[in-house]
PLY file of the C-alpha trace (Angstrom):
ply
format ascii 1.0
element vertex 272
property float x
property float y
property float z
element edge 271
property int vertex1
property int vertex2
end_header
-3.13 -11.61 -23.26
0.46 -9.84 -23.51
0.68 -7.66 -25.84
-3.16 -7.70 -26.98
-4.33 -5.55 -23.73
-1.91 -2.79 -25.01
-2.94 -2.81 -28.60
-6.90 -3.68 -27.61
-6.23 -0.12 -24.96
-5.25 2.31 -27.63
-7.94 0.60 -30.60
-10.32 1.32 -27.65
-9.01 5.29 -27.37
-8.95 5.54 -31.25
-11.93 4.36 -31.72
-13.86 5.91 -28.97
-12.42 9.91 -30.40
-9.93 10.30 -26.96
-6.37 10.06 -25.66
-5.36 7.67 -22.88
-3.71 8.66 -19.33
-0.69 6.47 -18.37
-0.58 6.62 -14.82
2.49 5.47 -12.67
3.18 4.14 -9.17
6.05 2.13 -7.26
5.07 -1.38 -6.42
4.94 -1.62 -2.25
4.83 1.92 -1.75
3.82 2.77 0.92
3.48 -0.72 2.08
1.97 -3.70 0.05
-1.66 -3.69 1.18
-2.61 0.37 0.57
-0.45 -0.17 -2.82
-2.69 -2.56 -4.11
-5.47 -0.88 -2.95
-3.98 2.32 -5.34
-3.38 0.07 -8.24
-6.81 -1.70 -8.39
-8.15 2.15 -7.70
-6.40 3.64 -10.42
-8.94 2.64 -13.66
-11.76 4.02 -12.26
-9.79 7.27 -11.15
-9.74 7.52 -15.04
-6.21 5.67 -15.77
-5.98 3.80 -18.98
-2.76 1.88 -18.47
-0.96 0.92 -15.22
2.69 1.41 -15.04
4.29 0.01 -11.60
7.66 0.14 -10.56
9.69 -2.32 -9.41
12.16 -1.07 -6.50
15.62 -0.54 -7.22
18.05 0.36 -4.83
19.85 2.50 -7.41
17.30 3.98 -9.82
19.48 6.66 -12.27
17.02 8.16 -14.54
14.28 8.72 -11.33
14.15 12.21 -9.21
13.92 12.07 -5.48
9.89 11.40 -5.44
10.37 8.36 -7.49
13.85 7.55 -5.69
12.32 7.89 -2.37
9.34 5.59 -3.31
11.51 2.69 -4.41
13.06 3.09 -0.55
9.98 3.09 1.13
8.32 0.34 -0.30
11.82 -1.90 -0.13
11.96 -0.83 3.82
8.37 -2.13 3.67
9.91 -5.53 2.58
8.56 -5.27 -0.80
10.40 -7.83 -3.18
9.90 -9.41 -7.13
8.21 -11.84 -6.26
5.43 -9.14 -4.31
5.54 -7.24 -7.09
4.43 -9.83 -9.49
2.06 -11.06 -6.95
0.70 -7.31 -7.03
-0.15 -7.92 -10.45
-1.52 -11.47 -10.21
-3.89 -9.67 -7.37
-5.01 -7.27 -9.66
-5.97 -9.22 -12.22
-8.35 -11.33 -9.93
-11.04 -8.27 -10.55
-9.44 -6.80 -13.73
-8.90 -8.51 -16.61
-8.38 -5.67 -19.21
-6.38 -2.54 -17.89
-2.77 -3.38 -19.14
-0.25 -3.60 -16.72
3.49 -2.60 -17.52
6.56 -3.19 -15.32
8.92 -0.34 -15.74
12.49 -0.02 -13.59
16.09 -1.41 -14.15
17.78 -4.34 -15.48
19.59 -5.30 -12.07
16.55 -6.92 -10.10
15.20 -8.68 -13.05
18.89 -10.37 -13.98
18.93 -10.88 -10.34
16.15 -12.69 -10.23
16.67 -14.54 -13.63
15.28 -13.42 -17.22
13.96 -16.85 -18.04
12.24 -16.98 -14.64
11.27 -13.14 -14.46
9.47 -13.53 -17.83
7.45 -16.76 -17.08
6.60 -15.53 -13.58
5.60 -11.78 -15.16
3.08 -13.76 -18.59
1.67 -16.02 -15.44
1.05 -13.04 -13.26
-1.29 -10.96 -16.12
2.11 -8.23 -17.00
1.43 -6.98 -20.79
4.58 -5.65 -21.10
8.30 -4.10 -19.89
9.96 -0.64 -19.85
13.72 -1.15 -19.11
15.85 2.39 -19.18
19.24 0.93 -18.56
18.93 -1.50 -21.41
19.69 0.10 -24.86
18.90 -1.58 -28.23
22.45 -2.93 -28.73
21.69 -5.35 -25.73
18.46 -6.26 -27.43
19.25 -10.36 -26.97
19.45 -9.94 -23.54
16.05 -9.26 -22.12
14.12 -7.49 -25.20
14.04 -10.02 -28.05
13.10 -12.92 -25.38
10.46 -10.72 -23.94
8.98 -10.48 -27.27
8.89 -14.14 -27.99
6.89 -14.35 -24.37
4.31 -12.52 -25.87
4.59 -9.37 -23.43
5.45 -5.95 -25.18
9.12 -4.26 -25.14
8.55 -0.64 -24.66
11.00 1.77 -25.45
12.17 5.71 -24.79
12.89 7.87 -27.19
14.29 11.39 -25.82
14.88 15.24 -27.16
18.44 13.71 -27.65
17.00 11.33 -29.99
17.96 12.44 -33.49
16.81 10.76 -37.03
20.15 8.48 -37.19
19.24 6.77 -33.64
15.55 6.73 -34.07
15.30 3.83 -36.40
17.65 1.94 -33.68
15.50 2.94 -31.06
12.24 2.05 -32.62
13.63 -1.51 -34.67
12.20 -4.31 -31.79
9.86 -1.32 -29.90
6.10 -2.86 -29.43
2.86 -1.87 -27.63
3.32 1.93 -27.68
6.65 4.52 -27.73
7.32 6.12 -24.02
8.94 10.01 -25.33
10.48 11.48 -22.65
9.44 15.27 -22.48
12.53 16.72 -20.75
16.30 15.79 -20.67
17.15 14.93 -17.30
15.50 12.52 -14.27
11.69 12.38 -13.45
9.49 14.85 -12.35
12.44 17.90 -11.91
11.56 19.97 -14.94
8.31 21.00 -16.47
8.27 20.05 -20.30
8.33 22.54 -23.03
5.29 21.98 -25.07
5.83 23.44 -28.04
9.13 20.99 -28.44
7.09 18.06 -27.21
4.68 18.58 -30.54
7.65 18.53 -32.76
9.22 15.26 -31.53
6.28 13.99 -31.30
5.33 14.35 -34.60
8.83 13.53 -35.83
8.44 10.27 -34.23
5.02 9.33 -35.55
6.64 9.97 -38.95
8.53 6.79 -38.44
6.41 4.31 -36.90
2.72 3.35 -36.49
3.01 2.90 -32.76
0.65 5.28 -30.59
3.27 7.66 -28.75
3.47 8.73 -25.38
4.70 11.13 -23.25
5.84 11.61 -19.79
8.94 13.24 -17.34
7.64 16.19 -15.61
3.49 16.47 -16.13
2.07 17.57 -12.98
-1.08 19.44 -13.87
-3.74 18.70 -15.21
-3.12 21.81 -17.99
0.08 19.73 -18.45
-1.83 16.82 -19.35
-4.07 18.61 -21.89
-1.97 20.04 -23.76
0.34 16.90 -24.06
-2.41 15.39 -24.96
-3.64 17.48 -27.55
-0.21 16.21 -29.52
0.35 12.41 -28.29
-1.44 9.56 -28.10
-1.73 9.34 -24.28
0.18 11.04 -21.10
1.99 9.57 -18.49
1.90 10.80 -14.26
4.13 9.66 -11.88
6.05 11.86 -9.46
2.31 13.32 -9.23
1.46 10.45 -7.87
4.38 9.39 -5.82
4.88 12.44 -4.17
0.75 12.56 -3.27
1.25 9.45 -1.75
4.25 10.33 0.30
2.92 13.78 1.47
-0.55 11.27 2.90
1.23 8.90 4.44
3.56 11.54 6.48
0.76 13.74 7.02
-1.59 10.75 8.57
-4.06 11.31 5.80
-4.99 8.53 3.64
-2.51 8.02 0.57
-4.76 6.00 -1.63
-7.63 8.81 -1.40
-4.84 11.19 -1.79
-3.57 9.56 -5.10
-6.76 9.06 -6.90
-7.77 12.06 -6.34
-4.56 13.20 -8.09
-5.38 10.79 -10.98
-8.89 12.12 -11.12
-8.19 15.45 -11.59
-5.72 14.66 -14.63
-8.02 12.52 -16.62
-10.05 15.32 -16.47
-7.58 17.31 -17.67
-6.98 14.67 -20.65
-10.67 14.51 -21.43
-10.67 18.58 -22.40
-7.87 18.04 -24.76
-10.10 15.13 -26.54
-13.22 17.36 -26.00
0 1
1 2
2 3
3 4
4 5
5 6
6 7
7 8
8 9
9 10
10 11
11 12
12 13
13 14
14 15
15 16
16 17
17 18
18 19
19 20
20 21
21 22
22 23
23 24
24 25
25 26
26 27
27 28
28 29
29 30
30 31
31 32
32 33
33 34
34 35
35 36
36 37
37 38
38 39
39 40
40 41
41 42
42 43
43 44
44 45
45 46
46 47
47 48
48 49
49 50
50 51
51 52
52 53
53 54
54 55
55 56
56 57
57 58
58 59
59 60
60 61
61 62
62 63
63 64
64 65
65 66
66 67
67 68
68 69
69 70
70 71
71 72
72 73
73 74
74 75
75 76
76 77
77 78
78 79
79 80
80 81
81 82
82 83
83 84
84 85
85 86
86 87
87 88
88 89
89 90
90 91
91 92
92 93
93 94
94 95
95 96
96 97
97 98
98 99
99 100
100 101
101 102
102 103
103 104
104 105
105 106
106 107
107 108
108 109
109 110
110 111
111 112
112 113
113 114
114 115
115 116
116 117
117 118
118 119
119 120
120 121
121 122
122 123
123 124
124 125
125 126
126 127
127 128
128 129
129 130
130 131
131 132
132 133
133 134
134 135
135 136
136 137
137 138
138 139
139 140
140 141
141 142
142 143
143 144
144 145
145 146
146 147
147 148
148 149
149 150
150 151
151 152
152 153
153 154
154 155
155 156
156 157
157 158
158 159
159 160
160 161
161 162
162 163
163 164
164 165
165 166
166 167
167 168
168 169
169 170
170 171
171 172
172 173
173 174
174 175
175 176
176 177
177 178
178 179
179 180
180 181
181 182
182 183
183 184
184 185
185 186
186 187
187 188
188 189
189 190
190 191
191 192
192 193
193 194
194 195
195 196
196 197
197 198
198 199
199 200
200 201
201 202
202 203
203 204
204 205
205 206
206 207
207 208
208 209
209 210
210 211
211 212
212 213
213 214
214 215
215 216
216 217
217 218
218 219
219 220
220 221
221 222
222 223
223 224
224 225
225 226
226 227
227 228
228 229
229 230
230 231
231 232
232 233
233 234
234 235
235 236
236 237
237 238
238 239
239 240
240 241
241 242
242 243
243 244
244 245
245 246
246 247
247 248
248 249
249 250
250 251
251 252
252 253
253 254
254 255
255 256
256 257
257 258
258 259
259 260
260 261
261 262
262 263
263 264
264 265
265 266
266 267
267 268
268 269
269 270
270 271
């Protein structure tokens, strides 16, 4: 399927009048059974699209939440090969949400690009989000990740001006990831009114929906990023819910949907 689950996702949204909620969570966290109990949770909590994480020892553009997630779920023992074998799990009872792996170059060079990318189209993985691999290094992993048939998805950033763009956009597919704040994940709340204009800057060059995460929280966050984009993206939300449940001795997967819940409802206004 590949690429088709993205593009089939957002025809869906379009077509039904609504904007889509991105949600995202680190693969293992806080061990490998509840996190695939969150994932396969997560579309009926009102998610659209399923980012996971793969854990990174050194991940530069997360904040703590997300930074402390990848260390849990590694001390959990959580590897590549669990991670894609998260995936291949999920898509034993869905066949439709779209499923993107998003993290660092290191594990997946590690592992081996040829390999990574047959084991990730085998598995059910629609597409990649790579931060530490810019579009001069576009042989490396982006360009044969196209040719797998899985989706190369792309940040664009308030530092993003009209010269770079183009540069950033040339071998972007499935859907543009804007990045609401300068800085790391979930540390700053995004200024909305800026978020409108770069959104619509970037629409201006490309046909790809747009979305737009770093720092939404709330769901008011969510609807009025919504109101401008094509779908939102949660994930220290998310990450930090589950951490607070499974210190507390509550019960992080009830804890996480119910965070999920509460911001599709907040997307659902904006399209209402």
């Amino acid at each position: 399927m590949g690429e088709k689950r993205i593009e089939q996702c957002f025809a869906r949204l379009k077509h039904e009048g609504r904007k889509g909620l991105i949600t995202f969570v680190t693969a293992g966290d806080p061990d490998p059974v509840t996190s695939l109990a969150i994932v396969k949770g997560l579309p009926s909590a009102g998610a659209d699209i399923i980012e996971i994480g793969m854990p990174f020892t050194d991940p530069m553009a997360d904040g703590p939440a997300i930074q402390a997630s990848s260390l849990r779920a590694l001390a959990a023992g959580q590897t590549m090969d669990a991670t894609l074998n998260l995936v291949r799990e999920f898509r034993c009872d869905d066949d439709s949400t779209p499923i993107v792996l998003m993290g660092y170059y290191n594990p997946i060079y590690s592992y081996g690009n040829e390999c990574f990318l047959d084991k990730a189209s085998q598995s059910g993985v629609d597409g990649l989000i790579i931060v530490d691999l810019p579009p001069e290094e576009d042989e490396e992993l982006c360009l044969p990740t196209l040719d797998a048939g899985l989706s190369f998805i792309r940040l664009a950033t308030p530092t993003t001006d009209d010269i770079r763009l183009p540069v950033v956009l040339a071998n972007t597919s499935g859907f543009v990831y804007y990045v609401s704040i300068t800085g790391i994940t979930g540390t700053r709340a995004p200024d909305m009114a800026s978020v409108g204009s770069a959104v619509a800057r970037i629409k201006q060059k490309t046909n790809l929906p747009v979305a737009v995460g770093f720092g939404v929280r709330t769901p008011e966050q969510a609807e009025a990023i919504a109101r401008c984009a094509d779908a939102v993206v949660v994930g220290s939300a998310l990450v930090t819910a589950i951490a607070i449940a499974s210190a507390g001795g509550f019960d992080p997967v009830e804890a996480s949907l119910d965070i999920v819940t509460k911001l599709a409802a907040g997307v659902r206004r904006a399209t209402n």
